[in-house]
C-alpha positions in Angstrom: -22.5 -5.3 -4.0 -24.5 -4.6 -7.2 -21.7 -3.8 -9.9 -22.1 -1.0 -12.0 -23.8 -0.8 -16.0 -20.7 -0.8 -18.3 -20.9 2.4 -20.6 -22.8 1.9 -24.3 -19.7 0.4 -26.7 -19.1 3.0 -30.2 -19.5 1.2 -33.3 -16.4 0.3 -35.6 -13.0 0.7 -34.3 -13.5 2.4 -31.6 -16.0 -0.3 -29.7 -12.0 -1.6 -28.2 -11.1 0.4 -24.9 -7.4 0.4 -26.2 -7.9 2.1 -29.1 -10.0 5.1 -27.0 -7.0 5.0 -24.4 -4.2 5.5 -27.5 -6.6 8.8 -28.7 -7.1 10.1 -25.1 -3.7 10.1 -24.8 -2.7 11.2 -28.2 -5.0 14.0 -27.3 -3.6 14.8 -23.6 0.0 14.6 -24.6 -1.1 17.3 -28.2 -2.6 19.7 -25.6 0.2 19.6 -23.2 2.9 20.2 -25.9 1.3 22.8 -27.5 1.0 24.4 -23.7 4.6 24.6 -23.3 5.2 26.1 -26.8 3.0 28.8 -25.8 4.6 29.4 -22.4 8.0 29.4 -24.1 7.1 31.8 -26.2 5.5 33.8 -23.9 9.0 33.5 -21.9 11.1 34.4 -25.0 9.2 37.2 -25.9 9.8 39.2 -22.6 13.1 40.8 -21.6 15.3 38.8 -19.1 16.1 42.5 -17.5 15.6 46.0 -18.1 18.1 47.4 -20.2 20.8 49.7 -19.4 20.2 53.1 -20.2 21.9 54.6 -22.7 23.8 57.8 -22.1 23.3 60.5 -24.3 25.3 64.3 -25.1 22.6 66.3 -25.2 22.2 65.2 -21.4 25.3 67.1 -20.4 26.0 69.8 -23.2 24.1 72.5 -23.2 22.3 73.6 -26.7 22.7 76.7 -27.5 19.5 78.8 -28.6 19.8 78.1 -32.2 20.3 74.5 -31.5 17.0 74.7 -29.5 14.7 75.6 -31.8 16.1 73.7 -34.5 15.7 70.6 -32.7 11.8 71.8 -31.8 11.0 72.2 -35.3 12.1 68.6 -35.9 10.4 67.2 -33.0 7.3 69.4 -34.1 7.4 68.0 -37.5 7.8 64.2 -36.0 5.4 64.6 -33.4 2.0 62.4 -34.0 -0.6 64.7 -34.7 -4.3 63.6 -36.5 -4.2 62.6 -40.0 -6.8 65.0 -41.2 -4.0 67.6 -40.1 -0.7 67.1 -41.7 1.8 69.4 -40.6 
């Protein structure tokens, strides 16, 4: 069996197997880290559960007509309209 052509050697330092080994490594072990950061923060960043919903008077008491249009008016004024258009 004809063995295979071992792979051209770097200059310097890096002509040693070992010390190519230590950087893959180094290198694997940098990209897995920082892949769990970002799937813990990914995690983190989304609700566990959807919050309750909150309960609120207006639901149940009935506005009276003044009331109303006093809360359109505010709602008008707070609604997003263009900014060539101020309100």
């Amino acid at each position: 069996m004809p063995s295979l052509p071992s792979p051209p050697s770097l200059p310097g330092p890096f002509s040693d197997r070992r010390v190519l080994t230590v950087f893959g490594l180094l290198a694997t072990s940098a990209a897995a880290l920082v892949a769990l950061g970002l799937r813990a923060r990914a995690r983190r960043a989304r609700p566990a559960a959807p919050l309750d919903r909150v309960w609120h008077p207006q639901e149940t008491v009935p506005l009276t007509p003044a009331e109303e249009d006093a809360f359109g008016e505010v709602v008008s004024r707070l609604s997003a309209g263009s900014a060539d258009h101020p309100r």
